[in-house]
C-alpha positions as CSV (number, residue, x, y, z in Angstrom):
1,X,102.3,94.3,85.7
2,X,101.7,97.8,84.3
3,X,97.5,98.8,84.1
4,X,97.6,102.5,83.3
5,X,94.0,103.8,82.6
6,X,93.1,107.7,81.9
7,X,90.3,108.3,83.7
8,X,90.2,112.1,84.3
9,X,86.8,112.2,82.3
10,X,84.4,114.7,84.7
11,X,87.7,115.7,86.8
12,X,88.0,119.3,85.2
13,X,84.9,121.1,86.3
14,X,84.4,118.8,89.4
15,X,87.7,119.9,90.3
16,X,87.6,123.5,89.3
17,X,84.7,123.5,91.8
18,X,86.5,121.7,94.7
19,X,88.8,124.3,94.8
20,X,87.3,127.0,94.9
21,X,85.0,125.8,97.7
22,X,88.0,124.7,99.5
23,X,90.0,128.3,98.9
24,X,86.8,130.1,100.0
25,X,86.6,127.8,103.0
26,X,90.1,127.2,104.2
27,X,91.8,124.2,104.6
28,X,91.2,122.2,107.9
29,X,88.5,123.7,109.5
30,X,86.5,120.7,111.3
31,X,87.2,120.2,114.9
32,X,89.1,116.7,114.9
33,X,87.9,115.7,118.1
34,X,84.2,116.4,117.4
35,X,84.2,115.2,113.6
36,X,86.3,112.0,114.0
37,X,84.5,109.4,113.8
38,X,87.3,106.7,114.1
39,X,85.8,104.8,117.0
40,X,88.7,104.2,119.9
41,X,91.5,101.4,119.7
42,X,93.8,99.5,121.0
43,X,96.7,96.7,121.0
44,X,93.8,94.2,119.6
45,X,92.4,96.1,116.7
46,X,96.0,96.8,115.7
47,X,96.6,92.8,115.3
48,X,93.3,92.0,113.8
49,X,93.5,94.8,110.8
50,X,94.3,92.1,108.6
51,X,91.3,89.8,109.6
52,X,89.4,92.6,107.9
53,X,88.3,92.8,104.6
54,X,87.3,97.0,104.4
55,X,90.1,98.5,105.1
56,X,92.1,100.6,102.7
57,X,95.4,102.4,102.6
58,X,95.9,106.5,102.0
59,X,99.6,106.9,101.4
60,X,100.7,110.3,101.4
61,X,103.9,111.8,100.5
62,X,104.9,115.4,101.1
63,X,107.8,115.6,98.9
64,X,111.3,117.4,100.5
65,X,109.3,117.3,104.1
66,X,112.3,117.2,106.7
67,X,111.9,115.8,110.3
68,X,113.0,118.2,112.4
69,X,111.1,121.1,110.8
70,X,107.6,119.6,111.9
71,X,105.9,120.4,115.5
72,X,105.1,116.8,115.3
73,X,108.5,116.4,115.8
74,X,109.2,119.2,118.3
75,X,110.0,121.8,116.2
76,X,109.1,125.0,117.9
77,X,107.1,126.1,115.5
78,X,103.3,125.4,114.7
79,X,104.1,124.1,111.0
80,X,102.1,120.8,111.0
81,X,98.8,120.4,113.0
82,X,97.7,117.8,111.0
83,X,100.9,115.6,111.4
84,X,100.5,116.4,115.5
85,X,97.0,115.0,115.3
86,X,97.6,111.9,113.0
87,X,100.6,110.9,115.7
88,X,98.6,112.0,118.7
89,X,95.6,109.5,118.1
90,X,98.4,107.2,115.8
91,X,101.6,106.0,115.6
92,X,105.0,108.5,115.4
93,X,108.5,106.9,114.4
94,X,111.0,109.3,115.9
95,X,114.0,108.5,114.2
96,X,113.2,107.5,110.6
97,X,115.5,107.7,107.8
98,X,115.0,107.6,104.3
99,X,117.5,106.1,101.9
100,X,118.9,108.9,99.5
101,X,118.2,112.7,99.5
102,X,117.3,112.7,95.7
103,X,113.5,111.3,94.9
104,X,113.8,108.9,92.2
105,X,116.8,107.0,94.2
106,X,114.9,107.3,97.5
107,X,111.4,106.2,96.0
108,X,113.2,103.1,94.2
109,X,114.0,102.4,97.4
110,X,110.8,103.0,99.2
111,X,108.5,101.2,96.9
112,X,111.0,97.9,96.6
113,X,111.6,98.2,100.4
114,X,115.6,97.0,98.6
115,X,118.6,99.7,99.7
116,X,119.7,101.7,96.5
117,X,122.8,99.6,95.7
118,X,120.7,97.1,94.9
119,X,118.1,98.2,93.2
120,X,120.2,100.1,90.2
121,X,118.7,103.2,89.9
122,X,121.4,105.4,91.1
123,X,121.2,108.1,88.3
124,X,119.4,110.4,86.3
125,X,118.9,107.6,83.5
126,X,118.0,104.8,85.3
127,X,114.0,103.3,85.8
128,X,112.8,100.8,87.7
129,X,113.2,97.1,86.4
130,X,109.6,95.6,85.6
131,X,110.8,92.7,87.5
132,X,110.8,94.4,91.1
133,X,108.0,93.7,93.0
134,X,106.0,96.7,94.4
135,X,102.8,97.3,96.9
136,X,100.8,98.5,94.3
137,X,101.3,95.4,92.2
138,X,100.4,93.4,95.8
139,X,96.9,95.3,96.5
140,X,95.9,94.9,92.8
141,X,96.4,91.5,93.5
142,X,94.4,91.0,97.0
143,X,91.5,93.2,95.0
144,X,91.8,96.7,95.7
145,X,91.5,99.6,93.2
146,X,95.0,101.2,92.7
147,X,95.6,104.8,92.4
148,X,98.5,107.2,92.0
149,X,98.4,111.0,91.7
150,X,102.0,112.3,91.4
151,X,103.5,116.1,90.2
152,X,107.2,115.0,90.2
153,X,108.8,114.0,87.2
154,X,111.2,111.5,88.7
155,X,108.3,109.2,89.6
156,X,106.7,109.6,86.6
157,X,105.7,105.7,84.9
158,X,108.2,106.2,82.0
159,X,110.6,105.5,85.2
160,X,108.8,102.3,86.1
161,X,106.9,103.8,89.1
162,X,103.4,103.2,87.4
163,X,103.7,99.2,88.3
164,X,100.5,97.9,90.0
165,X,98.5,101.3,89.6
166,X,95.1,101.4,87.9
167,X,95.4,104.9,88.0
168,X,99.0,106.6,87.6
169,X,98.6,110.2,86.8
170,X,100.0,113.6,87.1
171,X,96.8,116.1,87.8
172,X,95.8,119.1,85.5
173,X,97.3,122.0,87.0
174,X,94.8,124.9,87.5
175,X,95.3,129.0,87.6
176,X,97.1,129.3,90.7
177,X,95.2,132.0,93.0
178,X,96.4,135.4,93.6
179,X,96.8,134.5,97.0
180,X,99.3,131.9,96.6
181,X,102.9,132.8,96.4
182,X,106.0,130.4,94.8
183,X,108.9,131.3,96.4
184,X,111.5,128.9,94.8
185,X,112.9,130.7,92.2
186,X,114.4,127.5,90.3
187,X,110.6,125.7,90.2
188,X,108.3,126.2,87.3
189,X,106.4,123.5,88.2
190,X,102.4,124.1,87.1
191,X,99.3,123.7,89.5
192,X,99.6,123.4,93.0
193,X,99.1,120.5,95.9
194,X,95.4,121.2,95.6
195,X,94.9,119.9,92.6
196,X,96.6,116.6,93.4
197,X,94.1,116.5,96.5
198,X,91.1,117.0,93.8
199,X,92.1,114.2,91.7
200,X,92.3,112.3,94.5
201,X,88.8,113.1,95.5
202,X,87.5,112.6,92.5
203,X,89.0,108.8,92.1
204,X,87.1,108.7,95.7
205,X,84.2,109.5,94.3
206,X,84.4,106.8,91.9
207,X,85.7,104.1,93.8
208,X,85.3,105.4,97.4
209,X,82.9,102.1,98.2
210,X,85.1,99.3,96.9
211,X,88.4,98.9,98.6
212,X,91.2,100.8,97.6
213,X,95.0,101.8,97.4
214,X,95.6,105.5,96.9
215,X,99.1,107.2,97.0
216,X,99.2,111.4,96.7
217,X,102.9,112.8,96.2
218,X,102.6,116.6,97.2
219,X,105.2,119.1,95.8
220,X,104.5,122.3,97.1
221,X,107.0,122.1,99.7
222,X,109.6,121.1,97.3
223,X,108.5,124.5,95.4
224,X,108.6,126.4,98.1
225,X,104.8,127.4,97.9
226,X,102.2,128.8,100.6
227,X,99.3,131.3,100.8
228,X,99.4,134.4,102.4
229,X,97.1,132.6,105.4
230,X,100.4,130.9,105.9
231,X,102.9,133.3,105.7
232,X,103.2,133.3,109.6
233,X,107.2,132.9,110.3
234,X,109.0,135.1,108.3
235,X,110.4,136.3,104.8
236,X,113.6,134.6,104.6
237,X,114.4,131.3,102.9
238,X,114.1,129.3,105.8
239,X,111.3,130.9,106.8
240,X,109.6,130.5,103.8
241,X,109.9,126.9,103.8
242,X,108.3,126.9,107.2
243,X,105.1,128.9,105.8
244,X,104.9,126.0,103.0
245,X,105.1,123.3,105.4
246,X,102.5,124.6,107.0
247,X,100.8,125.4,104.1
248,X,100.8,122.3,102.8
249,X,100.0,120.5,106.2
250,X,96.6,121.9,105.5
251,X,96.0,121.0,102.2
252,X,96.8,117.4,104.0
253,X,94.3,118.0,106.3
254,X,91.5,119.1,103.4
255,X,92.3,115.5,101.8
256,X,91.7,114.1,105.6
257,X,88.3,116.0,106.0
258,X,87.0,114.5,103.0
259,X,87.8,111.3,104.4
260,X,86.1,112.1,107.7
261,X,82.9,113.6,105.4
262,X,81.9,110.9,103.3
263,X,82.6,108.4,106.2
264,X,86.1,106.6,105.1
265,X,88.7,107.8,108.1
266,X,87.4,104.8,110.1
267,X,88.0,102.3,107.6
268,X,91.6,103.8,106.5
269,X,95.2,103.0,107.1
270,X,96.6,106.3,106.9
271,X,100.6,106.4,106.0
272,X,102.5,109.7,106.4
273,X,105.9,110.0,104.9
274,X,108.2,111.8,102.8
275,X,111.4,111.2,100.0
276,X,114.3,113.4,101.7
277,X,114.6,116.5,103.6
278,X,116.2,120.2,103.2
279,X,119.3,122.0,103.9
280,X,119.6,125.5,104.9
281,X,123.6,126.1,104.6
282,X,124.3,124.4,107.8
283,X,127.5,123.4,106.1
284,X,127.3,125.3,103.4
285,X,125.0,123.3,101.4
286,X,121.6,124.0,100.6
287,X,118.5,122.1,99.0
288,X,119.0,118.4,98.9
289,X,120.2,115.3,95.9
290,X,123.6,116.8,96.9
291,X,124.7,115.0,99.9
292,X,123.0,111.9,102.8
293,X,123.9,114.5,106.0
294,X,121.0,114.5,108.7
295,X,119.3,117.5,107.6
296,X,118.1,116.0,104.0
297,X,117.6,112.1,105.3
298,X,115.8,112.7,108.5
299,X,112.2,112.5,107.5
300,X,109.2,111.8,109.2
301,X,106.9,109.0,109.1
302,X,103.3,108.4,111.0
303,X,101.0,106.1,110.7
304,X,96.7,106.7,111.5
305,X,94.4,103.4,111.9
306,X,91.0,103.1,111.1
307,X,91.1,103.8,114.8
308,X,92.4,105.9,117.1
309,X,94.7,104.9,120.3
310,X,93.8,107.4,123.1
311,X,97.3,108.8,123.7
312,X,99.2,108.6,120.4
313,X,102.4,106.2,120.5
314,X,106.0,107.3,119.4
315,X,108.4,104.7,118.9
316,X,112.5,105.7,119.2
317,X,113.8,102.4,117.5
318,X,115.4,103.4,114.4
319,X,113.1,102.7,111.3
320,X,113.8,103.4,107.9
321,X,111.8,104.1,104.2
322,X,112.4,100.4,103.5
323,X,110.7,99.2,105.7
324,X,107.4,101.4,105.3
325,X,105.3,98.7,103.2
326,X,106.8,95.8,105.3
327,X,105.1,97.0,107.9
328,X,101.8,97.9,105.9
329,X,101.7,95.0,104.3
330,X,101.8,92.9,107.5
331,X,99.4,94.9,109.4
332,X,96.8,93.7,106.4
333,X,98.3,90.1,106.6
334,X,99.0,90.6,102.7
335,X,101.6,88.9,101.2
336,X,105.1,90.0,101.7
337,X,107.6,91.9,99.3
338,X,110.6,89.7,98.4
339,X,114.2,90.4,98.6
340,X,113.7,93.3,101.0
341,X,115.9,94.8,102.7
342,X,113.5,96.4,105.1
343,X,111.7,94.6,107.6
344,X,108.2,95.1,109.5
345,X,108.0,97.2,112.4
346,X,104.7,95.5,113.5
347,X,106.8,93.8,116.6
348,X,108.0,97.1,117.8
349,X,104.5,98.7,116.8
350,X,103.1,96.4,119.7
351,X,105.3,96.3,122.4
352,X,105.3,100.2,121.7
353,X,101.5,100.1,122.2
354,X,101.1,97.4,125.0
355,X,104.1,98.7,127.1
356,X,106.0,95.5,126.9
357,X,109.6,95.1,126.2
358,X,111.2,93.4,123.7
359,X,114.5,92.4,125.6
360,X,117.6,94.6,124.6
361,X,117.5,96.1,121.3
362,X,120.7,95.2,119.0
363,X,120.4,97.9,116.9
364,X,120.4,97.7,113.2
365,X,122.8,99.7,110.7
366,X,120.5,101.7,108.4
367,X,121.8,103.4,105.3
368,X,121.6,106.1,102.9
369,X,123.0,106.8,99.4
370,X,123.4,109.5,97.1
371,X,125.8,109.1,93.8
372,X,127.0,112.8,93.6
373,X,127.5,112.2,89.7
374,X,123.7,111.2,89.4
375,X,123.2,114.3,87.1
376,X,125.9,114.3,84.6
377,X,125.6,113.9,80.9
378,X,128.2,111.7,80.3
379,X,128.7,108.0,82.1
380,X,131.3,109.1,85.0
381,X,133.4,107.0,87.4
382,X,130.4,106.1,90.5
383,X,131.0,109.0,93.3
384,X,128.9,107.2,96.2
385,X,128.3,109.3,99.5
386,X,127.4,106.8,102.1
387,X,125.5,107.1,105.3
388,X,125.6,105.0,108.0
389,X,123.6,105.5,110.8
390,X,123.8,103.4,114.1
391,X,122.8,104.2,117.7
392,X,123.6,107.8,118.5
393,X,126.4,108.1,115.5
394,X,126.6,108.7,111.9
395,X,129.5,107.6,110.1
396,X,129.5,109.8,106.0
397,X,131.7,107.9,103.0
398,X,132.1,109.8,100.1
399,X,134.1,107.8,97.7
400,X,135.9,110.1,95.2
401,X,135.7,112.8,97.2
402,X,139.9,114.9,97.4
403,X,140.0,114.5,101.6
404,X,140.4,118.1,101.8
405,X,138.4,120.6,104.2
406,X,135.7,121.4,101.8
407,X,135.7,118.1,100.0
408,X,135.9,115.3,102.5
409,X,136.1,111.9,102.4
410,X,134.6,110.7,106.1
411,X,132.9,112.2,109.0
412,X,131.7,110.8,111.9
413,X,128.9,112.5,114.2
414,X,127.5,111.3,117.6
415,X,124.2,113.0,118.0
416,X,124.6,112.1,121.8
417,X,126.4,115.2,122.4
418,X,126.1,116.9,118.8
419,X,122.6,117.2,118.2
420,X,122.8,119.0,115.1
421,X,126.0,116.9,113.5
422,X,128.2,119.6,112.7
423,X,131.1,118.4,115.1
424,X,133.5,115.8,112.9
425,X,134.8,113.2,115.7
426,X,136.6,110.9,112.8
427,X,139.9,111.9,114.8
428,X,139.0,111.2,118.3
429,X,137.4,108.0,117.7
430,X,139.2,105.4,115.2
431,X,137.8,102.7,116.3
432,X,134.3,104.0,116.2
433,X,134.7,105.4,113.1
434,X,136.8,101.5,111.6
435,X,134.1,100.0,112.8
436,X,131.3,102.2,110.8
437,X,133.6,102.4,107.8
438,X,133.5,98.5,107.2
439,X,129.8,98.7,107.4
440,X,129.7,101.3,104.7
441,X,132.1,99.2,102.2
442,X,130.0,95.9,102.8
443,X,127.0,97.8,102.0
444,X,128.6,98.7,98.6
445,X,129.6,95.0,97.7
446,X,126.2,94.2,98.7
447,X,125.2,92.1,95.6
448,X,121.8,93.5,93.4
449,X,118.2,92.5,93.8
450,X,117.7,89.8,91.0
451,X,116.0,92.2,89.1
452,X,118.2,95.1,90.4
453,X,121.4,94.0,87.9
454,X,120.6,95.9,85.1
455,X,118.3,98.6,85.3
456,X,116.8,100.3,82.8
457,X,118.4,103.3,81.1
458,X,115.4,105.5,80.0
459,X,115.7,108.6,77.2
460,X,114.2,111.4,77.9
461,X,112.3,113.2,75.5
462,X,112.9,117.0,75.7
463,X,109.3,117.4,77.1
464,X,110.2,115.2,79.8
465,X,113.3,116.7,80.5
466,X,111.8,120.0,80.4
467,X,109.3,119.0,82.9
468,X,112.7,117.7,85.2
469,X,113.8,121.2,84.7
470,X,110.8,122.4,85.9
471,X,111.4,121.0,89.4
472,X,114.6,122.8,89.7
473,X,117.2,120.3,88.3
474,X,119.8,121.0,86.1
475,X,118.9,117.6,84.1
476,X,121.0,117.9,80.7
């Protein structure tokens, strides 16, 4: 089911105005505390969100957002306030993965809840099948108004990610203010975060009083982009990504003071997430779509409720992108997604928040994929890299790969006493590592999705391609 309406009619000067107010401003400036308006919650308004018929859902998705690089997730450095609040009155999932470190691969995954080698789309060709079954087509369905505001090309709907929306747009870009700096010298992309944010207001104007669906993909992160109010950690290329999560943590938090302003935080699901991390060269690698190591798959992901729990809830069982709209859709009591391969937190969600234990944990493989040929021109031989993380250790496959020092074919990590994974410890455990190895060659014969089989090879025009460009790919 495919309902894309334009619908920017009245968006230009309202949003023209929107940002300049919020420029002149600055970005999250209420007091949370004394302008939330959520009233307090607990273990029973958690199971009775979907005995309610006004709630709606605010998916947000900060594009190249890494885990460990947010103070919500003890980074030592202030970068997301906005993050620390939603978790601190929410719900935190400490060790979330997400399943490639290349967007269109990863949000395949994401919407479908269905791991990548099974849903097809594996390279820089392949769409979504109109077959697959996605949230957006689910909350059409149960009645809500559906709306998607996206600046990256690999979502875009000529890749099938406009299923179920309403509304599937990119926003306008606007004259960038002089304050604003881009610091990612391979992005061209136009406009900035901001003008997502006033396209999303603006379908909130419209629609703000029926129940709705609303997903925002930001990208200034992913271009490297902050204001000078922001640049608080230094010049360097690490640093600079810090300024623009920060940056763009507040352009979160405008989108949330709206919500708080016209009275729709306390009847919002708020989901927090992102596509993939970053690397910074900590083996000699940087950016991300190039490999699944922890620094690009570790993301975060936090959920608010039209409430707020008095001392936020973190929960350490191992979640994963796939299973993001099992859970949502559970916690509304809407029907379920088929074929998933993700599964809903919501039991773990409440014997996080009622202190109650679930018995021992078996814990669950979760996986990541990247085909490193997912750029090339012409059809190559599949080059998989293959994570598998379970417990305290990640096991890496990279089919295709020479087994030499700077082109391996296996690592293993345990994070237990190598934090950061840089230690290999194939050698001193083999049975560890067998063990983890036929994990990651199941997952590869896993069989596809029924409508995974044969996905869609889409053509890019060269204004399409160009816009691919734009984002810093080398897209031939």
């Amino acid at each position: 089911m495919k309902r894309i309406l334009g619908w920017f009619a009245g968006l230009m000067a309202f949003a023209l105005l929107a940002m300049l107010l919020a420029y002149g401003a600055g970005f999250l400036k209420i007091e949370y505390g004394n302008a939330d308006r959520r009233p307090v919650g607990n273990a029973w308004d958690v199971q009775s969100l979907g005995m309610r018929d006004d709630v709606n859902v605010l998916f947000v998705l900060t594009d190249t957002l890494r885990a460990h690089r947010l103070s919500a997730y003890g980074y030592e450095r202030e970068t997301s306030p906005t993050w620390e609040y939603m978790a601190s009155s929410g719900l935190r999932f400490g060790r979330h993965l997400s399943q490639s470190s290349w967007t269109k691969c990863s949000m395949a995954s994401m919407w479908t809840g269905v791991y990548p080698q099974r849903t097809g789309v594996l390279k820089s060709s392949h769409g979504l099948s109109e077959d697959a079954i996605t949230p957006a087509e689910i909350f059409f369905d149960a009645g809500f108004r559906t709306a998607g505001i996206w600046r990256n090309g690999w979502v875009s709907p000529n890749f099938g990610f406009g299923q179920g929306f309403e509304v599937y747009e990119r926003p306008p870009g606007k004259a960038i203010p002089r304050s604003v700096r881009i610091e990612n010298p391979h992005i061209k992309l136009e406009g900035t975060d901001s003008d997502a944010v006033n396209a999303a207001v603006e379908f909130l104007r419209v629609h703000g009083n029926e129940r709705w669906f609303l997903y925002v993909h930001l990208m200034d992160v992913h271009q490297y982009l902050y204001d000078e109010k922001n640049a608080l950690f230094g010049s360097d290329y690490s640093d600079i990504y810090d300024n623009s999560v920060r940056h763009t943590d507040e352009v979160l938090g405008m989108l949330l003071t709206h919500l708080v302003d016209e009275d729709l935080l306390q009847n919002t699901l708020v989901v927090l997430a992102s596509d993939h991390g970053e690397a910074f060269g900590e083996r000699g690698i940087e950016g991300h779509a190039r490999e699944v190591y922890r620094e690009t798959t570790e993301v975060p992901f936090v959920i608010g409720f039209p409430f707020r729990l008095e001392s936020g809830v973190t929960i350490e069982t191992r979640s994963r992108n796939v299973d993001i709209w099992p859970t949502v859709l559970d916690l509304l009591d809407l029907p379920a997604m088929p074929e998933t391969d993700g599964r809903s937190l919501v039991p773990e969600i409440m014997a996080a928040i009622t202190g109650r234990k679930q018995g021992e944990e078996v814990p669950t493989p979760a996986f990541a994929h990247l085909d490193r040929h997912w750029g090339k021109a012409q059809p190559e031989e599949d080059a998989p890299s293959i994570a598998v993380a379970l417990g305290s250790y990640r096991y890496i496959l990279r089919e295709g790969a020479t087994g030499k020092p700077n082109d391996p074919a296996e690592l293993l990590f345990d994070a237990a006493s190598d934090p950061e994974e840089l230690l290999n410890v194939i050698e001193e455990e083999p049975e560890r590592a067998q063990a983890l190895r036929e994990l990651a060659r199941g997952y590869l014969d896993r069989p596809p999705a029924s409508w995974g089989e044969d996905a869609p090879s889409v053509e890019l025009d060269e204004a399409e391609a160009e816009q691919l460009r734009a984002l810093g790919y080398a897209v031939p």
